[in-house]
C-alpha positions in Angstrom: 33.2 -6.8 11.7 34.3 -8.1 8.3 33.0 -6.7 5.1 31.6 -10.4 4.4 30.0 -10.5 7.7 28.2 -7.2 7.1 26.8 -7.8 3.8 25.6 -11.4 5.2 24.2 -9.7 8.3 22.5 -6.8 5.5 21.0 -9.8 3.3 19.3 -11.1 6.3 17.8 -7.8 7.2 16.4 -7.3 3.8 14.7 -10.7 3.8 12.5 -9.8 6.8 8.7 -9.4 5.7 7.6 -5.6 6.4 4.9 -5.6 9.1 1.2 -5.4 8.3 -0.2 -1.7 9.0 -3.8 -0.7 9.7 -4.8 3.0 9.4 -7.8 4.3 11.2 -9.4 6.9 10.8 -9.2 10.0 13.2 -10.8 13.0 13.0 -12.5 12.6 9.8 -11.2 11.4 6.2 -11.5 14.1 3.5 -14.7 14.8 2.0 -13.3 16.6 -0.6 -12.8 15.1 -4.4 -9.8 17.5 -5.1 -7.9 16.8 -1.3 -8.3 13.1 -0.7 -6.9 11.6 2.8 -3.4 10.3 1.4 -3.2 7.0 2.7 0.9 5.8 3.5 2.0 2.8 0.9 2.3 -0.5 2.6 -1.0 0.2 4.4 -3.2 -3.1 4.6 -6.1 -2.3 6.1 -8.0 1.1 6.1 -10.5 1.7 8.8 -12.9 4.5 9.2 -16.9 5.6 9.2 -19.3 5.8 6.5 -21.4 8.2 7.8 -20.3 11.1 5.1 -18.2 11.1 2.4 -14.8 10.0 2.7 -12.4 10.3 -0.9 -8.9 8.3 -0.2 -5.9 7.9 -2.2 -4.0 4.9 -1.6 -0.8 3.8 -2.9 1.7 1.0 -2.8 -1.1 -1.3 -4.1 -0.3 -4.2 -6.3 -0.7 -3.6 -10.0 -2.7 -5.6 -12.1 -5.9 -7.6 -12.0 -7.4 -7.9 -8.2 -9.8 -7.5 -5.9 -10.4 -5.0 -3.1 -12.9 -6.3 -0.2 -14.8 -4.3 1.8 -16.7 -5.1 5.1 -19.4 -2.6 6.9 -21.1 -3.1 10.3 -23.4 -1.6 12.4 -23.1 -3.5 15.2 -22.1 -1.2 17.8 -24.9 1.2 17.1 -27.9 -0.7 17.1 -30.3 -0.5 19.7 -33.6 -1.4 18.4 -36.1 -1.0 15.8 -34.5 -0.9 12.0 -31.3 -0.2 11.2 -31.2 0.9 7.0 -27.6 2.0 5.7 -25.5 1.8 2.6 -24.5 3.7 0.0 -21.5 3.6 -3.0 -18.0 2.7 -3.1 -16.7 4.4 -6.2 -12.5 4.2 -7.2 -10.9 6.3 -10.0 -7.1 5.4 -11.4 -6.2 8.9 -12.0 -7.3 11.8 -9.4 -11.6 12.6 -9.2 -12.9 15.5 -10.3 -16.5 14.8 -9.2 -18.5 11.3 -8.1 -19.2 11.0 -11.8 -15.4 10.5 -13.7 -15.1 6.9 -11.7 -13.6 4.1 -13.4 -16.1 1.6 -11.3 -18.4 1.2 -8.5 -20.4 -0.8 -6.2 -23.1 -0.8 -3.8 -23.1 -1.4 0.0 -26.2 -1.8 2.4 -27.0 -2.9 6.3 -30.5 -3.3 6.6 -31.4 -5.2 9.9 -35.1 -5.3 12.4 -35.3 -7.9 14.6 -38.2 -9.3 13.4 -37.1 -10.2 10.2 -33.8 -11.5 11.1 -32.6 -14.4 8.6 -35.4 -13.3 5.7 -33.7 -12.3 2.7 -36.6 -9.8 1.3 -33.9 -7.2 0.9 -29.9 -7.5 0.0 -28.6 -8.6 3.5 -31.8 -8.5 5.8 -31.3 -9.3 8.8 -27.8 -8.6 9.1 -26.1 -6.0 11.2 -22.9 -6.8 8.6 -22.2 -6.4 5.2 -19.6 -7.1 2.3 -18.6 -5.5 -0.6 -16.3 -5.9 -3.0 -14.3 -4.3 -6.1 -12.8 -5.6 -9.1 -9.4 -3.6 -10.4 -8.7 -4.8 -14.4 -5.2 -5.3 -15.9 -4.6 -1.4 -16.1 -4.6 -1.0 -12.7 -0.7 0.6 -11.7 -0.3 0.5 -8.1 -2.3 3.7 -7.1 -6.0 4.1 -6.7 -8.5 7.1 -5.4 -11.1 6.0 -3.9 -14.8 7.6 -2.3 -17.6 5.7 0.1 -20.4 7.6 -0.3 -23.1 6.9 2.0 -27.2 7.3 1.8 -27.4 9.0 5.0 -25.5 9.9 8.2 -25.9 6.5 9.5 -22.4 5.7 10.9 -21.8 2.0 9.4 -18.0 1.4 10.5 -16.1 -0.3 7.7 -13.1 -1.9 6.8 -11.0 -1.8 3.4 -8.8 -4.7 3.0 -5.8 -3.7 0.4 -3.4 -5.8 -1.7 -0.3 -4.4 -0.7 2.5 -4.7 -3.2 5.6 -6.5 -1.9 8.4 -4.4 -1.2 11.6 -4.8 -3.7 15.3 -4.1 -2.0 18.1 -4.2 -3.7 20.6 -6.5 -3.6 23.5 -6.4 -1.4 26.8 -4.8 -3.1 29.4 -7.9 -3.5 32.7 -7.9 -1.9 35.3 -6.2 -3.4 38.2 -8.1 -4.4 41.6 -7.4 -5.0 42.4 -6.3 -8.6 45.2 -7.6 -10.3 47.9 -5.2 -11.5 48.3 -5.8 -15.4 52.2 -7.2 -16.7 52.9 -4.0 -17.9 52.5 -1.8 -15.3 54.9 -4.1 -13.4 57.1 -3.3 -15.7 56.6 0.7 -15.9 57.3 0.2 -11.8 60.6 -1.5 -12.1 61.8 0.7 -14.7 60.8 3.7 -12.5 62.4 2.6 -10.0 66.3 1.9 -11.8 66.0 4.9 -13.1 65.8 6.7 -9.4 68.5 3.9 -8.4 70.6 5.5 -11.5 69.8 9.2 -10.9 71.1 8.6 -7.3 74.0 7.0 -8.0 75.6 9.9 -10.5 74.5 12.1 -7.7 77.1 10.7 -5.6 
């Protein structure tokens, strides 16, 4: 394979968009402010349980102004009666040290009975689903610690849905071409080489 072909063939590869990755959560996330669950960069989506406290770190984020969006459901746990759940989402741009050092929060909440489906007496009434959402400001660098801190055990499952930053490569070495051999040195060679011609001939 030629050295042209290659670096063509390496160009192409580096072009390819990297493939979307969800995380889900297995076991448990960390409930602990000092030891969050390290989420891998070029993570998209985050799944997992609100049902105690979960404390991520997540990097390979876009920097900059944005918006994280967050959905919660309770759908698969409902049976009857009144379903009440929510709690905080609270992020921090340099590592926690307790709920209070965040650097924002919002509020979540499912609250759903079947008799007062479509009312809107409270937040999302009547609604097995919710949204949330955060805003990051201008000093936001890439990596971001974050906690979901419920009410109660209620298990709401949720879904974080992250700006992933787009992956740089470098670009492809160019082709090395041949390097011209300056006057002189052409010069130094022939000399070099009568004066081995000369040498040879007084040695005969």
């Amino acid at each position: 394979m030629s050295t042209r072909l290659a670096l063509a063939l390496g160009s192409a590869l580096f072009a390819l968009p990297a493939a979307a990755a969800t995380v889900t959560e297995s076991g448990d996330f960390s409930s602990d402010w000092f030891n969050p669950t390290a989420i891998a960069s070029g993570t998209s989506q985050v799944r997992g349980t609100a049902s105690d406290l979960d404390v991520l770190l997540l990097t390979g984020l876009k920097s900059g102004a944005q918006t994280l969006n967050f959905s919660f459901s309770g759908e698969s746990i409902y049976t009857s009666g009144n379903l009440t759940a929510g709690g905080s989402i609270l992020y921090s741009y340099t590592p926690f040290q307790w709920s209070w050092d965040n650097d924002g929060q919002t509020g979540y909440v499912v609250n759903y009975n079947s008799w007062n489906v479509g009312t809107s007496w409270f937040g999302q009434s009547g609604s097995l689903t919710s949204t949330a959402s955060l805003t990051l400001n201008d000093s936001f660098l890439g990596t971001l610690y974050l906690a979901i801190v419920p009410w109660n055990s209620t298990p709401l499952a949720y879904t974080i849905d992250l700006p992933v930053a787009a992956v740089v490569q470098p670009e492809p070495m160019p082709e090395p071409s041949a390097v011209p051999v300056p006057a002189a040195g052409l010069m130094l060679g022939f000399g070099l080489v009568g004066l081995l011609a000369g040498r040879r001939r007084k040695a005969a």
